[in-house]
C-alpha positions as CSV (number, residue, x, y, z in Angstrom):
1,X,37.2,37.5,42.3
2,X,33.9,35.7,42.8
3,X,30.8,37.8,43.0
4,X,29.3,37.6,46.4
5,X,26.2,37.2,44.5
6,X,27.4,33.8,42.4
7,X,25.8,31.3,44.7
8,X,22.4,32.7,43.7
9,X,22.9,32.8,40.0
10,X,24.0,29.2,40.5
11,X,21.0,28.1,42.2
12,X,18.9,30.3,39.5
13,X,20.0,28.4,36.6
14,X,20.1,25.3,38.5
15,X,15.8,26.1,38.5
16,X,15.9,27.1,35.6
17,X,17.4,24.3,33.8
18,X,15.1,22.0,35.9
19,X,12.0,24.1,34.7
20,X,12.8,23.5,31.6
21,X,13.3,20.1,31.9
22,X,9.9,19.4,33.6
23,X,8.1,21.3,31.0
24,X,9.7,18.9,28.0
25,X,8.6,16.1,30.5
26,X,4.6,17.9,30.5
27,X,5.2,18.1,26.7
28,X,6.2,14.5,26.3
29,X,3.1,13.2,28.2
30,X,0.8,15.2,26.9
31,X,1.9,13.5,23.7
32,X,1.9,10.6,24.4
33,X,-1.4,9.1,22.6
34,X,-0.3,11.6,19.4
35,X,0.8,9.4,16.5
36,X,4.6,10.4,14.9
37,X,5.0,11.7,18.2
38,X,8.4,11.2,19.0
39,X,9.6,11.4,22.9
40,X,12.1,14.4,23.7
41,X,14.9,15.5,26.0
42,X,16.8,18.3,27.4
43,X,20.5,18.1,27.0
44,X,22.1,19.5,30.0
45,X,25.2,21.6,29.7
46,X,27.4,23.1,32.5
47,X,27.7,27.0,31.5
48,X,31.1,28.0,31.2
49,X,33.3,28.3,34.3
50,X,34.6,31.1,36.4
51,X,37.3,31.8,35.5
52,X,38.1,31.3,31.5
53,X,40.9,30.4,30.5
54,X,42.3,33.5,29.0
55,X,46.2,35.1,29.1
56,X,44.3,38.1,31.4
57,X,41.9,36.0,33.5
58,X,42.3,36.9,37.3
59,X,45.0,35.5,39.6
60,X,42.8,33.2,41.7
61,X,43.2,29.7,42.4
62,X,41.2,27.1,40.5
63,X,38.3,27.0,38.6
64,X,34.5,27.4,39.7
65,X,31.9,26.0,38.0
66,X,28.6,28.9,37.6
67,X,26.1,26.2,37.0
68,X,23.7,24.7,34.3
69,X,21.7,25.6,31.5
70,X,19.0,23.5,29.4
71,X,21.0,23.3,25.7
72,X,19.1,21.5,22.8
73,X,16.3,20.0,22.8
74,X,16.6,16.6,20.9
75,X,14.2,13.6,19.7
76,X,15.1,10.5,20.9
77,X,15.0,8.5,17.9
78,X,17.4,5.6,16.0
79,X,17.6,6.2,12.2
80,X,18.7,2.6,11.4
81,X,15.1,1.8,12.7
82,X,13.3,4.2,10.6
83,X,15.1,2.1,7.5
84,X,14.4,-1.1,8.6
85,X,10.5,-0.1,9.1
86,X,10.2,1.8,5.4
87,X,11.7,-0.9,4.0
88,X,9.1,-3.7,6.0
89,X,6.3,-0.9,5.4
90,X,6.7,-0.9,1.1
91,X,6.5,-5.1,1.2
92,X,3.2,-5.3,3.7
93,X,2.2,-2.1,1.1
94,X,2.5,-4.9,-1.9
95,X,1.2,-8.0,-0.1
96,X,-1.6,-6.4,1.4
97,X,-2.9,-5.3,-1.7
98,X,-2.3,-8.0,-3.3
99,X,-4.4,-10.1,-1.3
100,X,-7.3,-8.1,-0.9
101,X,-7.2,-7.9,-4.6
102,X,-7.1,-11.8,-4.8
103,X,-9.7,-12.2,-2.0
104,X,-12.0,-10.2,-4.1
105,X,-11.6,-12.7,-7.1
106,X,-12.3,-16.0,-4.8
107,X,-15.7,-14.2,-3.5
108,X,-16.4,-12.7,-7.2
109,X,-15.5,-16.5,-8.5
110,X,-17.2,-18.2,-5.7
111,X,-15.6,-21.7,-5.5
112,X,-16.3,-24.1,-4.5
113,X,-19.8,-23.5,-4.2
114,X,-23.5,-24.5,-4.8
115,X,-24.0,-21.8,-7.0
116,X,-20.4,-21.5,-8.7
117,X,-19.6,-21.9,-12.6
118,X,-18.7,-25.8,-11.8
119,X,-22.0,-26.5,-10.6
120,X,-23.7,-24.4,-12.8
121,X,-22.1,-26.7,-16.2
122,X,-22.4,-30.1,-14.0
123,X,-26.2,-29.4,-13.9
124,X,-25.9,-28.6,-17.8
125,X,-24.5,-32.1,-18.5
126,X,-26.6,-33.8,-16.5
127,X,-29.7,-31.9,-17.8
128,X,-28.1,-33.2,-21.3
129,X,-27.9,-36.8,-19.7
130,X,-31.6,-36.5,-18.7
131,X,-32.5,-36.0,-22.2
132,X,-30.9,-38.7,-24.2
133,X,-33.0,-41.0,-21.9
134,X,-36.2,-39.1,-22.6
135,X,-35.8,-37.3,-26.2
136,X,-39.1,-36.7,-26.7
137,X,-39.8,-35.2,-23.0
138,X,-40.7,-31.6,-23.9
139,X,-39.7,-30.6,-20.1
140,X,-36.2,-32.3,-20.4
141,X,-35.8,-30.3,-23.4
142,X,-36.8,-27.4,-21.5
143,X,-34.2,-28.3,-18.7
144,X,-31.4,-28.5,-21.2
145,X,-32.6,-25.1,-22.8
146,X,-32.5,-23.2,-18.9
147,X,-29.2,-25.0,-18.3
148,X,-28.1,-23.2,-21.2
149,X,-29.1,-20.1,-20.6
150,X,-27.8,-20.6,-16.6
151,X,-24.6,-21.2,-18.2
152,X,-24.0,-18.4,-20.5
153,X,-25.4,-16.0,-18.0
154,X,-22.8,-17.3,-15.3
155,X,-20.2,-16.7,-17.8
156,X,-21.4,-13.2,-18.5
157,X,-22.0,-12.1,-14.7
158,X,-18.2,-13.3,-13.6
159,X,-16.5,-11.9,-16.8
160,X,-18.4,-8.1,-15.9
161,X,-18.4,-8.9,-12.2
162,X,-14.3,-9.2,-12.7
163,X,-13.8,-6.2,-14.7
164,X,-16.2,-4.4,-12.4
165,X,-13.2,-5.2,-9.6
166,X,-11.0,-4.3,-12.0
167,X,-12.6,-0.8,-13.0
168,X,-12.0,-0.1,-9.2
169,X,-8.8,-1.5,-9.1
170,X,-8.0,1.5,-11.6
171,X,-9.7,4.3,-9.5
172,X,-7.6,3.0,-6.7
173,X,-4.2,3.6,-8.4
174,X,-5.1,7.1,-9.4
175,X,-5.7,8.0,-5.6
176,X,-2.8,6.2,-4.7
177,X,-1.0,8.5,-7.4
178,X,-2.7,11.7,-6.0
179,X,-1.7,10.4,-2.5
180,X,1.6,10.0,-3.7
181,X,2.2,13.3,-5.4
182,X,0.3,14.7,-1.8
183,X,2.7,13.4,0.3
184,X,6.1,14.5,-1.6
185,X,4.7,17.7,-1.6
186,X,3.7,18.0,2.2
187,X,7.1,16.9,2.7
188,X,8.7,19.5,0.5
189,X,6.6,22.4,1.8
190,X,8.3,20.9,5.6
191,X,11.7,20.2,3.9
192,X,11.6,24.5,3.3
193,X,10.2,25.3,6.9
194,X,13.1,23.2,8.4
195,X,15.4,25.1,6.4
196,X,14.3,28.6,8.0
197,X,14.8,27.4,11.2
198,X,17.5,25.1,11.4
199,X,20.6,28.0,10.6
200,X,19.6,29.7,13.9
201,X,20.7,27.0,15.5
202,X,17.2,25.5,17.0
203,X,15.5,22.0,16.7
204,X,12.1,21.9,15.0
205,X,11.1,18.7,16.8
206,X,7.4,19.0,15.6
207,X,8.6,19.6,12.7
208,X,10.8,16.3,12.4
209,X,7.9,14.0,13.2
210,X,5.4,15.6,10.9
211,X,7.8,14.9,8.2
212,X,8.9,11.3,9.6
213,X,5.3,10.0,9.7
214,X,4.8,11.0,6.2
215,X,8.0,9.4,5.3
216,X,6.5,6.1,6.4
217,X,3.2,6.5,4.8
218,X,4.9,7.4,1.9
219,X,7.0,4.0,1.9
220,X,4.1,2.0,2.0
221,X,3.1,3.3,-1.4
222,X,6.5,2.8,-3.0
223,X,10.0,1.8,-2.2
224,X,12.1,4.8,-1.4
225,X,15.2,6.0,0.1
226,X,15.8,8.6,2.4
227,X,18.7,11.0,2.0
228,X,19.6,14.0,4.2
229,X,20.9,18.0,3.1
230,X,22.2,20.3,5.5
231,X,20.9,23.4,5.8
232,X,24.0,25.1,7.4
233,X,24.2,28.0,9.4
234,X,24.9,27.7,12.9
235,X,22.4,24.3,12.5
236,X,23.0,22.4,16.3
237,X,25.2,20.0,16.9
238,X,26.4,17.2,19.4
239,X,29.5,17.6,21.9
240,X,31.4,15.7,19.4
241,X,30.7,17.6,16.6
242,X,27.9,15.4,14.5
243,X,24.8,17.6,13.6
244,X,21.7,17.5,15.6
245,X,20.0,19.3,13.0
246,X,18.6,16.5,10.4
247,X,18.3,18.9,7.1
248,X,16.6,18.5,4.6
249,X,15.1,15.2,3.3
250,X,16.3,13.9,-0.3
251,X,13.8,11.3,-1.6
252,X,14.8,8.9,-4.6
253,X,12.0,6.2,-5.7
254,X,14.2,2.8,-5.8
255,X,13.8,0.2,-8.5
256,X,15.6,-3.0,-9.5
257,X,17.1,-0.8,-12.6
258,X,18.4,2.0,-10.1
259,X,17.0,5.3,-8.4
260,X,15.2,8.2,-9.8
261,X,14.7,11.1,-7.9
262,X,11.2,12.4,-6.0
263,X,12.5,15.3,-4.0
264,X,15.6,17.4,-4.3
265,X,16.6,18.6,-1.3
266,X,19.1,20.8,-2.7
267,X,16.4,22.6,-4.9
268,X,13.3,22.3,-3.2
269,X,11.4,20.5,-6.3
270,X,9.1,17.6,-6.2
271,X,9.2,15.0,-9.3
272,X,5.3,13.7,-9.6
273,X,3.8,10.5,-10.6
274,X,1.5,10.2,-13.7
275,X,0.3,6.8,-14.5
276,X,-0.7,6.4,-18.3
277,X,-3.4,3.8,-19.8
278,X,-4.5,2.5,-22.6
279,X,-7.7,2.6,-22.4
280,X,-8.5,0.6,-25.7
281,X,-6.9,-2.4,-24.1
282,X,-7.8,-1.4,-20.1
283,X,-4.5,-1.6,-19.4
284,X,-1.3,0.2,-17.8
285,X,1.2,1.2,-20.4
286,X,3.5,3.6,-18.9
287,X,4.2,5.4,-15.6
288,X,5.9,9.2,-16.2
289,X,7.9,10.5,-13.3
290,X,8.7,14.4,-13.5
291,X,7.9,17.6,-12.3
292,X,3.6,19.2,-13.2
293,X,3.3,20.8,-15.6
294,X,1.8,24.8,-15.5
295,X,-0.7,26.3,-17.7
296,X,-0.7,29.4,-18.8
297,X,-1.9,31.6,-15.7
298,X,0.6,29.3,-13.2
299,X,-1.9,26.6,-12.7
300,X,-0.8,22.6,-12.4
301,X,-2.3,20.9,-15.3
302,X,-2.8,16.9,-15.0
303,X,0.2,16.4,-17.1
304,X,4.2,15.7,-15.8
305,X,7.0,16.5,-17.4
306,X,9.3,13.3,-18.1
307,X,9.7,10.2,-19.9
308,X,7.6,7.2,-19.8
309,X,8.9,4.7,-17.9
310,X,7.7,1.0,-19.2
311,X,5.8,-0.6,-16.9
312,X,7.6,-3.5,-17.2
313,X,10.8,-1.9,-15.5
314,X,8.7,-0.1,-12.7
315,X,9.1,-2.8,-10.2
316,X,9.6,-0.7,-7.0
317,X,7.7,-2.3,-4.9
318,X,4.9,-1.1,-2.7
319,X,0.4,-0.5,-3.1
320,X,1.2,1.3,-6.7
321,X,3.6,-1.8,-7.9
322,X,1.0,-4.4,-6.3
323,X,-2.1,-2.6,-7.8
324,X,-0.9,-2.2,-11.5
325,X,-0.2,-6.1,-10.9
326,X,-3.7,-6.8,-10.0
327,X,-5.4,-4.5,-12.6
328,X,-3.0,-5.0,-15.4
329,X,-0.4,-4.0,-17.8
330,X,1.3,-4.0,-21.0
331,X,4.6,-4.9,-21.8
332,X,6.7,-5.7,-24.7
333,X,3.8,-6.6,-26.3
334,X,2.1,-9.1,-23.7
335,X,-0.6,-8.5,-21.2
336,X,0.6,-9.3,-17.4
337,X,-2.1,-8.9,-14.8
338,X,-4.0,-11.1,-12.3
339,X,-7.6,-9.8,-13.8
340,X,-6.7,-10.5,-17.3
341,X,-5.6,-13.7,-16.6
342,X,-8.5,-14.8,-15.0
343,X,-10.8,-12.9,-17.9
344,X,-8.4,-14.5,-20.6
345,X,-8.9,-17.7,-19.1
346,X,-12.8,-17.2,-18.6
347,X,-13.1,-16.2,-22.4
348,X,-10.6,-19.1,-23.5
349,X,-12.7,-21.4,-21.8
350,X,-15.9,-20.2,-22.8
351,X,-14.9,-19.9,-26.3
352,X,-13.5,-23.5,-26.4
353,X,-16.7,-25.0,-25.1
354,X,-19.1,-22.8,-27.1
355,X,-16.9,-23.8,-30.4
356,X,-17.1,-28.0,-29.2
357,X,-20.8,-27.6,-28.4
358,X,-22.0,-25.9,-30.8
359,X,-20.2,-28.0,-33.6
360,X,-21.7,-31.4,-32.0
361,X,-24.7,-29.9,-31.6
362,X,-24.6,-29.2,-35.8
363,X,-24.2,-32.9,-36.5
364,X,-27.3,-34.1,-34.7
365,X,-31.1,-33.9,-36.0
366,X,-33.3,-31.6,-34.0
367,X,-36.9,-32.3,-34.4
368,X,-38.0,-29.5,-36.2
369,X,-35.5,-31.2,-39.1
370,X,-36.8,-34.8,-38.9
371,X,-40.5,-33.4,-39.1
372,X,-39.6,-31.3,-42.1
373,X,-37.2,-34.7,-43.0
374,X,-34.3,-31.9,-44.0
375,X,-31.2,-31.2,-41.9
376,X,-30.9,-27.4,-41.4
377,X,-28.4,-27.2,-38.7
378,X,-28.5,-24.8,-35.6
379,X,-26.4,-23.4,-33.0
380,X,-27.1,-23.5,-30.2
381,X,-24.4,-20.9,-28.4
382,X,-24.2,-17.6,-30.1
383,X,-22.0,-14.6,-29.5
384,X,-18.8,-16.2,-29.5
385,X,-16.9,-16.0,-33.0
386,X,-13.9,-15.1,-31.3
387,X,-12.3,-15.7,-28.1
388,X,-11.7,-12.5,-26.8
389,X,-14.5,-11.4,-24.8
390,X,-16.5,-14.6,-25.0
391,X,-17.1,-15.0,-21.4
392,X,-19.2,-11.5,-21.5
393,X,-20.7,-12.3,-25.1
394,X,-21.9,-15.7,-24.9
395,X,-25.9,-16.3,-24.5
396,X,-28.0,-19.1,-26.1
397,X,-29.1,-18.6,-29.6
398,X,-32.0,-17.0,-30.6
399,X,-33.8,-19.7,-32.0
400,X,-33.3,-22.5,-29.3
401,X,-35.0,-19.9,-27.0
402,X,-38.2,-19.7,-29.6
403,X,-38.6,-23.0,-30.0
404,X,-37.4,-26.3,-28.0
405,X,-37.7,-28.4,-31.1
406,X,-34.7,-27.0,-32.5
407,X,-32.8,-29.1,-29.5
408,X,-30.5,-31.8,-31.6
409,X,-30.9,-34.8,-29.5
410,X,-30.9,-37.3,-32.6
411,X,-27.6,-38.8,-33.7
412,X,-25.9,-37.4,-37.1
413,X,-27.5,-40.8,-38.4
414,X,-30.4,-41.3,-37.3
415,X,-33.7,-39.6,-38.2
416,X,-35.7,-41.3,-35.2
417,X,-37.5,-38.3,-32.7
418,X,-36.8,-41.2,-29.7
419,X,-32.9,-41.0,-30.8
420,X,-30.7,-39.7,-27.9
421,X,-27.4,-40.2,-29.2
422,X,-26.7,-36.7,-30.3
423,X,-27.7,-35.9,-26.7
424,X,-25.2,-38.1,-25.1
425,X,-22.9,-36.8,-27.3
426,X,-22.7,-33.1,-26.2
427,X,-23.2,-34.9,-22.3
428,X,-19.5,-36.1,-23.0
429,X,-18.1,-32.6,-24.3
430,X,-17.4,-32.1,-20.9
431,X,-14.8,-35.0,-20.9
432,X,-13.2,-34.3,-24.2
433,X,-9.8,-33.3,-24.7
434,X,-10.0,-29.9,-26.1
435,X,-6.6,-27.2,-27.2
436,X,-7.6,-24.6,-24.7
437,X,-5.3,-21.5,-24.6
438,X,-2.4,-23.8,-26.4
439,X,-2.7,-26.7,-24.0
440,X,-4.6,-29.9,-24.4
441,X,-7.3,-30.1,-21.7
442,X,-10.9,-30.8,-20.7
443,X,-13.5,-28.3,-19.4
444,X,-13.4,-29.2,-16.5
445,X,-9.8,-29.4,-15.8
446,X,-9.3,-26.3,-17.4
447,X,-11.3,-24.7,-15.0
448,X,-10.0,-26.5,-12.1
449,X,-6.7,-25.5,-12.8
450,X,-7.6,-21.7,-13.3
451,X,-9.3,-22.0,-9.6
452,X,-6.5,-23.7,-8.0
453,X,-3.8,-20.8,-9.8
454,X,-6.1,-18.4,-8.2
455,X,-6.4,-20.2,-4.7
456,X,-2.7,-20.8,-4.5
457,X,-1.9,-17.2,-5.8
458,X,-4.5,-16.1,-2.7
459,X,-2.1,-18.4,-0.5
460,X,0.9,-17.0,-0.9
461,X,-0.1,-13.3,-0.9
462,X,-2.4,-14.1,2.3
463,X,1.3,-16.0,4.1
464,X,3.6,-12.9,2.7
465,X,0.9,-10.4,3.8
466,X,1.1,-12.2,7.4
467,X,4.9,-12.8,7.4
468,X,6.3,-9.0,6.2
469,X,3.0,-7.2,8.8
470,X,4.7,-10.0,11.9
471,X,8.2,-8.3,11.0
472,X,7.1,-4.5,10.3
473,X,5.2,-5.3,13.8
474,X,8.6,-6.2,15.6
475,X,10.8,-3.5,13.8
476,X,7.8,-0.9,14.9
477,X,7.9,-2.4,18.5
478,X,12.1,-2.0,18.7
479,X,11.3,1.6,17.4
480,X,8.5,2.2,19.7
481,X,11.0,0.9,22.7
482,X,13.0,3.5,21.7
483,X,10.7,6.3,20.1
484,X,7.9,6.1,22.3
485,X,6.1,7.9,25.8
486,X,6.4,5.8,28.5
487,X,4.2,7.1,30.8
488,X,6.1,5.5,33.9
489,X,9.8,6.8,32.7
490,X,8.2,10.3,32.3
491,X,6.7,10.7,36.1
492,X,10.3,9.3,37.2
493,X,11.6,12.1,35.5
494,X,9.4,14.1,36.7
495,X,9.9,13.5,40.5
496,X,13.4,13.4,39.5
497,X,13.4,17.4,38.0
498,X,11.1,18.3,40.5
499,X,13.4,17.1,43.6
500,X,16.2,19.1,41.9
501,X,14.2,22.5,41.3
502,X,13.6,21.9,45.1
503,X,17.4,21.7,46.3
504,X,18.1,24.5,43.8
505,X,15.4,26.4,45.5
506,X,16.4,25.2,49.0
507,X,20.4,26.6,48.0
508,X,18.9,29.8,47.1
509,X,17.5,30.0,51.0
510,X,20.6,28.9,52.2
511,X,22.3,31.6,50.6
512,X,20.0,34.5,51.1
513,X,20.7,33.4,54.7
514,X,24.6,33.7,54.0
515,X,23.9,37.2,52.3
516,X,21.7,38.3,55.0
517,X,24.5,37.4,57.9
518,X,27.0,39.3,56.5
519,X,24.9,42.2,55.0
520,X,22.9,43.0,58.2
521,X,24.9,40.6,60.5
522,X,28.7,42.0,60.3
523,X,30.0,44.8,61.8
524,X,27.5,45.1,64.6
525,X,30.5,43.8,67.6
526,X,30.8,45.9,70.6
527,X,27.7,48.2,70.0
C-alpha cells in the first residue's frame, strides 16, 4: 500500500527537479557572453512508479506515479552544423591569408603610382629623350645618370622589400605549426579527461565546448575531420538508446590524396607537424607528419618522427596550405609560390633590360672616347651577369657614377660630341621586343602584365575571402540559432521553473494539511 507519507515525497522531488532546472537556467545566462559556450538542459524523467511491475508486487489496483527527478544534463547542439562550419572555417582560413598576403605585395609594389617602378623607368626614358636633344648638356647627362641610379635602386628596394614579406611569411607558418601541434594536444589532454568521467555515467558539458571551440580553431588552420570513440562504461544515453556521451575525438588531417591521422582517440597519441625548408633556395620542401620525438632525459626535441610528405601533395587546405602558397615551395623540381613569382619576374625583367641597355649603350661613343678619338666601351648597368637575383644586384656602374662623360650619347658611327643618336637609341629600349622569361615582350608590357597577374590574383582571393566568410557567417548564425543563450528563452524558463517549484511547494502545504487532519484531527468524536 501507498505510504501516507507519498504525497510529500512527490512534491519534494517535484522541487527538486525544478531547483535543478533553474540553476542550469542561472548557469546558462551567466554564460551567455562566454565564447564555445554552448546552452544546456535538464532532461526530465518520471522516477519509477509505485508499484513495479514485479511477479510479488502488492495486490492494489493500478499504478501511481512517485514523481520526477532532473536526469542528464545535455548541450543543445546539432553536429551536422559543427561540419558544415569546420568545413567553411578551413576555406576562409585559405582565402584570408591569401589575400592579406597579396594585399601586402600591391602596397610593397605600389601600382599604379607616382612613385612606382613604371614611373620611375618612364622618367628614365624620357631623361634619355632629353639628352639626344641636348648631348652636350652636362645637366641632361646628369639627369640620365640619377635616372639610372633611381632605377636600379627601385629595383633593389622591391626585390628586398618582397623577400622582407616573405621572411615573415616564413615565421608565420612556424607559429601556425606550433599553433597547430598546441591545439591537437590541448585537445588530447581533454580527449583523456572525458574519458575519466564519461564511464560513470555523467556529462562533462564544459568539457565538450572547451574541446569544440578548439576543434573550430583548429579547422581554420587545416582541413580535418572529426571522428568520435566511446569511452564505455555506463557512458549516458538517450531514451532510445543512442549515447549522450560524445567520446573521444579522433582527428585525421584530409587531403586530395586521402587522410592521415592527427589524434588517435583509441590511443591517446598526437601526430605533430614539422615543416621542412630549404634554406639554400628559401623555400618549402617537405612537411613531416608524426609523433615528437624525445631526447634522452624524456624531453620533446624539435624533430617528428615520420616521412616527408612532398609539398606538392599537401594540399589540405586551410592558413598552413595558403601560407606555404604565398611564401613558396619546391616541387618536382619547379619553384611554385606567389613571392617567387613576382621576384622571378622582377629579376627576369631587370636582367633583360640591364642586358638590352647595356649592349646599346656599348655601341655608341661616349665623350671621354671621341676626346681620346678611341672607342673603349662602358656599361653602364653592373651587377647583373645572371638573372637570378638581378632585381636585388643591379646598380649603375662604377664609372658612369665618376664621370658623366662616359654617357654614350653618340651613334656607333658617328664621332661628333653634338651626336644624339646613341641616346635615342637606348630612349626606344623601352619599346623593343625583347625574349623575357621565354616570351617575346617589351618592358613595359612585361611589367604590366606581372601587375595585372598580381591585381587579378588580389581579386579573386579578396571575392573568395568575402564569399566563403558570407557563408561561414550564415552556417555560424544557423548554429548560433540553435547553440546559443537567448536571454529572453532563458527568463521564460525561468518563470516557467519557478511557477512549478511554487505549486510543488504549495502541494506540500496542502498535504501537511491532509497529514495534520488525520494525525491530530481523527479520533477526537464524542470527547
Amino acid at each position: 500500500m501507498i505510504s501516507t507519507f507519498h504525497g510529500l515525497e512527490v512534491a519534494k522531488r517535484g522541487m527538486s527537479a525544478q531547483q535543478n532546472a533553474l540553476y542550469v537556467t542561472g548557469n546558462n545566462i551567466s554564460n551567455a557572453n562566454t565564447p564555445g559556450y554552448t546552452r544546456q538542459r535538464v532532461n526530465f524523467e518520471q522516477t519509477e512508479a509505485f508499484p513495479p511491475p514485479s511477479m510479488n508486487r502488492p495486490q492494489i489496483p493500478g499504478q501511481m506515479g512517485t514523481g520526477v527527478k532532473a536526469g542528464s544534463i545535455e548541450r543543445i547542439r546539432e553536429g551536422f552544423l559543427d561540419v558544415q562550419y569546420r568545413n567553411e572555417s578551413t576555406k576562409l582560413g585559405y582565402w584570408e591569408t591569401r589575400a592579406d598576403a597579396l594585399q601586402k605585395m600591391e602596397e610593397v609594389m605600389n601600382e599604379p603610382s607616382e612613385s612606382g617602378l613604371s614611373v620611375v623607368m618612364d622618367q628614365f626614358w624620357q631623361s634619355l629623350q632629353d639628352l639626344s636633344i641636348n648631348p652636350n648638356n652636362s645637366g641632361a647627362r646628369s639627369v640620365v645618370r640619377q635616372r639610372g641610379i633611381a632605377v636600379a635602386e627601385t629595383f633593389n628596394y622591391l626585390s628586398d622589400t618582397l623577400k622582407g614579406v616573405q621572411s615573415d611569411l616564413k615565421s608565420e607558418i612556424d607559429i601556425s605549426v606550433k599553433e597547430i601541434n598546441s591545439l591537437l594536444n590541448q585537445i588530447n589532454n581533454i580527449n583523456q579527461k572525458i574519458a575519466d568521467v564519461e564511464p560513470h555515467g555523467l556529462l562533462p558539458n564544459d568539457l565538450y565546448d572547451q574541446r569544440d571551440l578548439l576543434v573550430d580553431q583548429l579547422s581554420s588552420l587545416v582541413n580535418i575531420s572529426v571522428k568520435t570513440t566511446p569511452t564505455g562504461g555506463m557512458s549516458a544515453a538517450k531514451p532510445d538508446g543512442t549515447p549522450m556521451a560524445l567520446g573521444k575525438y579522433t582527428i585525421e588531417l584530409v587531403t586530395a590524396n586521402g587522410s592521415r591521422p592527427l589524434l588517435s582517440g583509441d590511443s591517446n597519441t598526437v601526430n605533430e607537424f614539422k615543416v621542412n625548408f630549404d634554406d639554400t633556395i628559401k623555400m618549402v620542401e617537405s612537411i613531416t607528419i608524426g609523433p615528437r620525438i624525445l631526447d634522452a632525459n624524456g624531453n620533446p626535441t624539435d624533430e617528428v618522427n615520420g616521412t616527408p610528405i612532398d609539398i606538392g601533395s599537401f594540399n589540405a587546405g586551410g592558413k598552413l596550405r595558403s601560407l606555404v602558397d604565398s611564401y613558396g615551395y619546391e616541387t618536382a623540381g619547379n619553384v611554385k609560390g606567389l613571392y617567387p613569382d613576382m621576384l622571378h619576374k622582377l629579376d627576369q625583367m631587370a636582367f633583360q633590360f640591364a642586358k638590352e641597355f647595356n649592349s646599346q649603350h656599348e655601341s655608341g661613343w661616349d665623350l671621354a672616347s671621341i676626346k681620346a678619338e678611341v672607342k673603349s666601351p662602358k656599361t653602364f648597368f653592373d651587377g647583373v651577369s645572371t638573372a637570378e637575383g638581378a632585381a636585388s644586384k643591379i646598380k649603375l656602374h662604377q664609372h658612369i657614377k665618376d664621370s658623366l662623360d662616359h654617357i654614350a650619347s653618340a651613334g656607333k658611327d658617328n664621332m661628333s660630341v653634338g651626336d644624339g643618336a646613341n641616346a635615342l637609341l637606348l630612349a626606344v629600349v623601352k619599346n623593343k621586343p625583347l625574349t623575357i622569361d621565354g616570351q617575346s615582350s617589351t618592358i613595359q608590357s612585361y611589367y604590366e602584365g606581372a601587375i595585372g597577374d598580381m591585381a587579378v590574383q588580389s581579386q579573386e582571393a579578396a571575392r573568395m575571402t568575402n564569399n566563403s566568410g558570407i557563408l561561414q557567417q550564415s552556417v555560424e548564425e544557423r548554429r548560433q540559432s540553435v547553440s546559443s543563450v537567448s536571454l529572453d528563452e532563458e527568463m521564460t524558463n525561468m518563470i516557467k521553473f519557478q511557477h512549478a517549484y511554487n505549486a510543488a511547494a504549495r502541494n506540500i502545504t496542502i498535504v501537511d494539511e491532509m497529514l495534520d487532519k488525520i494525525i491530530n484531527g481523527m479520533g477526537t468524536g464524542g470527547r
